[in-house]
N, C-alpha and C positions, 0 to 999 in steps of 0.2 A: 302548566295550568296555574301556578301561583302566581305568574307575571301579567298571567290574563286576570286573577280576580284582583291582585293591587291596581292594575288599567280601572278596571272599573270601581272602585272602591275611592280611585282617586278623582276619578270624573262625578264621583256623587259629590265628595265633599266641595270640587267647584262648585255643583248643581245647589249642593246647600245653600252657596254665598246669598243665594238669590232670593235668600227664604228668611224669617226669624231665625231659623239656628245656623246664620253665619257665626262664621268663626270655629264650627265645631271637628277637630280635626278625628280624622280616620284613619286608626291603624290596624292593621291584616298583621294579625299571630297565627293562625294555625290553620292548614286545609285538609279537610280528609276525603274520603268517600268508603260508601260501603251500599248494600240496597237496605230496601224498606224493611226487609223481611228477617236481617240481623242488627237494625237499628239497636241500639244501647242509647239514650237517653242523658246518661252523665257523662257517654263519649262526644255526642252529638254536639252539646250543649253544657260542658264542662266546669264553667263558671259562672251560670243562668239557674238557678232553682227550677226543675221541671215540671215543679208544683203547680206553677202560675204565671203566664208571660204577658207580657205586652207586647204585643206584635200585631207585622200587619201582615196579609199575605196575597196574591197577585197569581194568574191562571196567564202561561205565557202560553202563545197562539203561532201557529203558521210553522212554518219547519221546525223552529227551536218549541217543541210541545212538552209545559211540564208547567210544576207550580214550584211558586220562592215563597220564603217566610223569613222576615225581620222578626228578631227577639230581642229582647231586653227582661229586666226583670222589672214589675211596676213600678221602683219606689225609684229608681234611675230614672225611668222615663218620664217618670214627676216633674225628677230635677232638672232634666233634659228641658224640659216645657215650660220652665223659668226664664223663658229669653221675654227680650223686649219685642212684642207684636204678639205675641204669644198666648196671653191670656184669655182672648177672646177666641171662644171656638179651639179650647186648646186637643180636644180629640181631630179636628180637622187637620189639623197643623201635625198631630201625629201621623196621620193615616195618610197625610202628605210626605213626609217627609221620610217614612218607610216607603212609601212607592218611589220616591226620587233614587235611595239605595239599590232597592231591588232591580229597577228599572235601569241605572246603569250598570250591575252586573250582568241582566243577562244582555244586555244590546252589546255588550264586550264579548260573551259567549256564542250571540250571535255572527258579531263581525269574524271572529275568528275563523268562525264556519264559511261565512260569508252567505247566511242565513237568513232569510225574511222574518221579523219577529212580529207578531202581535201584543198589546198588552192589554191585560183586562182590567176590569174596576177593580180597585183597591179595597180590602177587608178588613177590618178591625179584629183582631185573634186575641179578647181576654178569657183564656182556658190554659189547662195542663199543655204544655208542650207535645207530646206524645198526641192528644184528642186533635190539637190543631194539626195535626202532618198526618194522620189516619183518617180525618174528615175529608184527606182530597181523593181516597177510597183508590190508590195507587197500588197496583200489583208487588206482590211482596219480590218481584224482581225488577222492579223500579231502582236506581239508581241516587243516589243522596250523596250531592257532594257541600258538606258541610266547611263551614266557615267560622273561623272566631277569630273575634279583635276589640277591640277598643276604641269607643269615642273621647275623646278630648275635646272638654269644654270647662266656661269657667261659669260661678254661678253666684252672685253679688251675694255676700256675706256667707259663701261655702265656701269659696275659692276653686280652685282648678279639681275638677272629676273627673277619676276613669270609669266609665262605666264599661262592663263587658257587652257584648253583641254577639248576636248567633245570626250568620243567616245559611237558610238553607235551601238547597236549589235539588229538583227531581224532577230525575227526564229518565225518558226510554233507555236501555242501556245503547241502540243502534245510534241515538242521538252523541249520546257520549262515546262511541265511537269516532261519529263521524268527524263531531269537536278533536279528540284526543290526535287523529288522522291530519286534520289541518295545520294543528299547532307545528305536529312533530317538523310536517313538511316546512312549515315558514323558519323553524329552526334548522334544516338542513340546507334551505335557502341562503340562510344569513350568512355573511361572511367570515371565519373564525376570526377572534381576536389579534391572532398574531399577523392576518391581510395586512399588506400597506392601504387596502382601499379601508 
């Protein structure tokens, strides 16, 4: 599961090149999962204050059915939104640029499935962490497989920031089966390393 979300984590930060925050690199630290219904909040979201985020989040559609949420903490995404282009319309460029992440993790969750995905309009999430993941009104045996990592950007007269990130994805748990089922097989597919092929 963690090679499926750097796949997608890494196809955002090409997706970024295309935006105001080229250049902003993306690194995957930690994956977990757990459901809605034993969420912990400082597990979730470890180095994000739960107080207050910046985020966006996105109602994914057709087989792969669940909702993602981009986090950050405000005063990041400030700094984050210090690119050139950026200025004008800088909550657009947010609420862009969380769907561009979110959107190539699940399409990787998807593939792996080999999944039809839908994606919905994009949302601006400034609230408590917790109100943002409870307003998508998910069965407390909903599934949450969370994500944290780091953007890498520089910021003219701050110099180079890490800022932390949360994202977090919740699907049916049949869903993450089905995902978890596909993976194993392409890994039993694969050739071990010590093949000559």
């Amino acid at each position: 599961m963690r090679e499926c979300f750097a796949a997608g984590l890494e196809s955002a930060t090409e997706r970024l090149d295309a935006t105001p925050a080229a250049g902003t690199g993306i690194a995957l630290q930690d994956v977990a999962s757990g459901t809605v219904g034993e969420l912990d909040p400082e597990r979730a979201c470890p180095r994000i204050s739960p107080e207050l985020i910046a985020g966006v989040s996105i109602r994914l559609t057709g087989r792969l059915t669940g909702t993602a949420l981009f986090a950050l903490d405000p005063g990041d995404a400030l700094l984050w939104l210090q690119r050139e282009g950026a200025a004008d319309e800088p909550l657009r460029h947010f609420v862009d640029w969380g769907r561009v992440v979110l959107t190539a993790v699940a399409e990787q969750l998807a593939s792996a499935w080999q999944a039809d995905l839908g994606v919905g309009a994009p949302v601006l999430e400034e609230r408590p962490f917790m109100s943002a993941l409870l307003g998508t009104h998910a069965p407390s045996d909903t599934v949450v497989l969370s994500l944290q990592g780091e953007l890498c950007f520089e910021v003219a007269g701050a110099g180079d920031i890490r800022a932390p990130f949360s994202v977090q994805v919740l699907l049916e748990p049949k869903v993450l089966a089905g995902i978890l089922s596909a993976l194993a097989q392409d890994a039993g597919d694969a050739p071990a390393e010590s093949d000559p092929a």
